[in-house]
C-alpha atoms as an extended CHARMM CRD file, in Angstrom:
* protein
*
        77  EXT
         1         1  UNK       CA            102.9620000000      -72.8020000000      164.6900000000  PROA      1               0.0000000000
         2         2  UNK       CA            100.5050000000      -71.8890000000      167.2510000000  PROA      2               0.0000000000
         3         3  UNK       CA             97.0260000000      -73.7670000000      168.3680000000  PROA      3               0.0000000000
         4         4  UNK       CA             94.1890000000      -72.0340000000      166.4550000000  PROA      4               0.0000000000
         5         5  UNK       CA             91.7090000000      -72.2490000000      169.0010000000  PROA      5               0.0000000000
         6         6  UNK       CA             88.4090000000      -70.9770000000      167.9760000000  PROA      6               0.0000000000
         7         7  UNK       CA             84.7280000000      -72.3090000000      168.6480000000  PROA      7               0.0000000000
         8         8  UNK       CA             81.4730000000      -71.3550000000      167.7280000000  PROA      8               0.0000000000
         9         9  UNK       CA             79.0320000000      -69.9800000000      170.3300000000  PROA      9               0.0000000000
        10        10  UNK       CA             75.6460000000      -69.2210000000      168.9470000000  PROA      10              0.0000000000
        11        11  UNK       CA             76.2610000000      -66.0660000000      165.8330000000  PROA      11              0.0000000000
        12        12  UNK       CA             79.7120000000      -65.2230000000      167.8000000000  PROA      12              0.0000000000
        13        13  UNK       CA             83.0410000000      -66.3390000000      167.6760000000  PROA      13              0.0000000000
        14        14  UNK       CA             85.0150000000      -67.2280000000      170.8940000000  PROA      14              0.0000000000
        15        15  UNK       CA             89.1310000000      -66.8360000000      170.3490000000  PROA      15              0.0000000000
        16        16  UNK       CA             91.2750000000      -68.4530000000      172.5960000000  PROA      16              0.0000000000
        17        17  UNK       CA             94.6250000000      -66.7240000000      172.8180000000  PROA      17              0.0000000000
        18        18  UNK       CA             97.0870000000      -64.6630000000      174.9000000000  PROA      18              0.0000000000
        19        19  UNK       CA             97.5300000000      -60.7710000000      174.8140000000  PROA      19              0.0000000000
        20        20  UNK       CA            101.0070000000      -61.4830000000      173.2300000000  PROA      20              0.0000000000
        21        21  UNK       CA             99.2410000000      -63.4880000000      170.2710000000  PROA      21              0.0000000000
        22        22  UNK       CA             95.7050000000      -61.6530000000      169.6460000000  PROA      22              0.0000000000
        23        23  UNK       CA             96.6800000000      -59.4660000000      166.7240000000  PROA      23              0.0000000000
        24        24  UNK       CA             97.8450000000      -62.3510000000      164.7980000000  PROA      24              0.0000000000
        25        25  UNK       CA             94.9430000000      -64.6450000000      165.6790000000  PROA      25              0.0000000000
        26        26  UNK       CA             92.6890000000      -61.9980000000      164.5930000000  PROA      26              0.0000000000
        27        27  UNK       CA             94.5620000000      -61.2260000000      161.5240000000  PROA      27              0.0000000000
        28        28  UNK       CA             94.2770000000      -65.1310000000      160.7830000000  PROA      28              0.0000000000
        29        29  UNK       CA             90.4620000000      -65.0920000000      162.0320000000  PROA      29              0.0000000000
        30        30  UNK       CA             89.7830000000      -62.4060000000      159.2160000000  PROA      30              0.0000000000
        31        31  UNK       CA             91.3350000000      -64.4650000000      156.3550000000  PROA      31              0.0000000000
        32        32  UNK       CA             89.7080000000      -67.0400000000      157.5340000000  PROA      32              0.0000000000
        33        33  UNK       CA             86.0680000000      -65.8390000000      157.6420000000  PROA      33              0.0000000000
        34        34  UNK       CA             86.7740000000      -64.3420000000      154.0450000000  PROA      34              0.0000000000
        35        35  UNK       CA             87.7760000000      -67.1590000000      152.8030000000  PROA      35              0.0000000000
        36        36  UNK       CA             84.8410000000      -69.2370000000      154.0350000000  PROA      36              0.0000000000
        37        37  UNK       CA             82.4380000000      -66.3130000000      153.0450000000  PROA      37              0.0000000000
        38        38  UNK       CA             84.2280000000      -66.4510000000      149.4080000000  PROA      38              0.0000000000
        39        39  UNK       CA             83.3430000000      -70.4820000000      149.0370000000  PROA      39              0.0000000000
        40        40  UNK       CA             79.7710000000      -69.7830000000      150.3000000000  PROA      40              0.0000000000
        41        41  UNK       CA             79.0210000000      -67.1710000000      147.9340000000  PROA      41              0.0000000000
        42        42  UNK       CA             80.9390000000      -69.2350000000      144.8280000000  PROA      42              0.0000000000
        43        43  UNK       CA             78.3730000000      -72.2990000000      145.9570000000  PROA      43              0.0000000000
        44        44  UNK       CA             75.5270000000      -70.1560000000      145.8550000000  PROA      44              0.0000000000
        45        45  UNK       CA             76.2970000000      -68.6590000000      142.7720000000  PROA      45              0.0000000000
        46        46  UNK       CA             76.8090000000      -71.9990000000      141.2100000000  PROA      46              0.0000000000
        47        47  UNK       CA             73.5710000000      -72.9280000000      142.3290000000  PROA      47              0.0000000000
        48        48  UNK       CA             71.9200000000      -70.4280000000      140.8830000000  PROA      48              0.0000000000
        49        49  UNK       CA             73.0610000000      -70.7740000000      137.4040000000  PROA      49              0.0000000000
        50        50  UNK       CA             71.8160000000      -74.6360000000      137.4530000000  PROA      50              0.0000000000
        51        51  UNK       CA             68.7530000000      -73.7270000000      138.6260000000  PROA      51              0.0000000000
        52        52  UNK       CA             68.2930000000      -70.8300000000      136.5770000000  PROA      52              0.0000000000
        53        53  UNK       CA             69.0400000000      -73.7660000000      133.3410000000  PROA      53              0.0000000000
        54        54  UNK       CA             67.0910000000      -76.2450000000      134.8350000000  PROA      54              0.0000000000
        55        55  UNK       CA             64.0340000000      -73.4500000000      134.9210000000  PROA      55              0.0000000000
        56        56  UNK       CA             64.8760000000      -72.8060000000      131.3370000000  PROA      56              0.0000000000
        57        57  UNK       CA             64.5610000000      -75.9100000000      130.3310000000  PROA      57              0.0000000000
        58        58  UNK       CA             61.6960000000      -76.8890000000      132.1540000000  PROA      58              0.0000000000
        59        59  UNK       CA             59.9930000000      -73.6130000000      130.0160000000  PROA      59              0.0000000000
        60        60  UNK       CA             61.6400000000      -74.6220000000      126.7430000000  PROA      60              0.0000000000
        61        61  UNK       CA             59.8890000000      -78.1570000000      127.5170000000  PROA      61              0.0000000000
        62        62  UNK       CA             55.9920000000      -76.4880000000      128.2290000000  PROA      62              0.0000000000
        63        63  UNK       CA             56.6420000000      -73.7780000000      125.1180000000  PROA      63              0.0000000000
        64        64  UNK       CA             57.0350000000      -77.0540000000      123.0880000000  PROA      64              0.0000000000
        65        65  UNK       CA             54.1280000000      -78.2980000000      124.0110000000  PROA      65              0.0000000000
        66        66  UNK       CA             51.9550000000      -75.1710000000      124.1390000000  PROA      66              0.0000000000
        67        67  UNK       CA             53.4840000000      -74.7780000000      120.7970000000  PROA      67              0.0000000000
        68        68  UNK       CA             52.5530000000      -78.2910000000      119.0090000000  PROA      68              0.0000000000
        69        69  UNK       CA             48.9490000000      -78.5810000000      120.6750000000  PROA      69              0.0000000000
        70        70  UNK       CA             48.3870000000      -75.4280000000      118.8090000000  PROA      70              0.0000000000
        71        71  UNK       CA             49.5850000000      -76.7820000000      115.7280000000  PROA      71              0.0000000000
        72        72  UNK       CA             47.3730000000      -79.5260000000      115.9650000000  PROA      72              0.0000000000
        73        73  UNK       CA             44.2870000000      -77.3920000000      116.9140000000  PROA      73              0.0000000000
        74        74  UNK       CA             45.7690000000      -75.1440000000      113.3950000000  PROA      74              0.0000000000
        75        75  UNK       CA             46.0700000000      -77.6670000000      110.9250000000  PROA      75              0.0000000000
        76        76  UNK       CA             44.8620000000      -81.0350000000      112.5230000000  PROA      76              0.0000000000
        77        77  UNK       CA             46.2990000000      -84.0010000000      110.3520000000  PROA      77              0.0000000000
């Protein structure tokens, strides 16, 4: 097994390797970055869904209210 040797450098990537090893570096680089970009994209989607529910709710709460103060304005008791 060979010494992945990667670091960051501002928005670019800086691989360490040899001419002998590059395509498979790369090749693992790739998978890599998709599988990073994958997990990102899974988070954000799961973000998104709880705060598209925790919006609904928070509307389901005010229609509630809209709803009974114009009950009692209606048919006050």
């Amino acid at each position: 097994m060979w010494e992945r040797k990667v670091v960051v450098v501002g928005d670019k990537l800086l691989l360490i390797t040899t001419p002998d090893e590059i395509g498979e570096k790369i090749d693992w680089l790739k998978r890599t970055m998709e599988s990073a970009n994958m997990r990102v994209e899974r988070s954000s989607q799961t973000r998104q869904i709880v705060e598209d529910a925790e919006e609904a709710d928070e509307l389901g709460k005010h229609e509630n209210i809209i709803r009974d103060a114009l009950r009692m304005k209606i048919s006050p008791i």
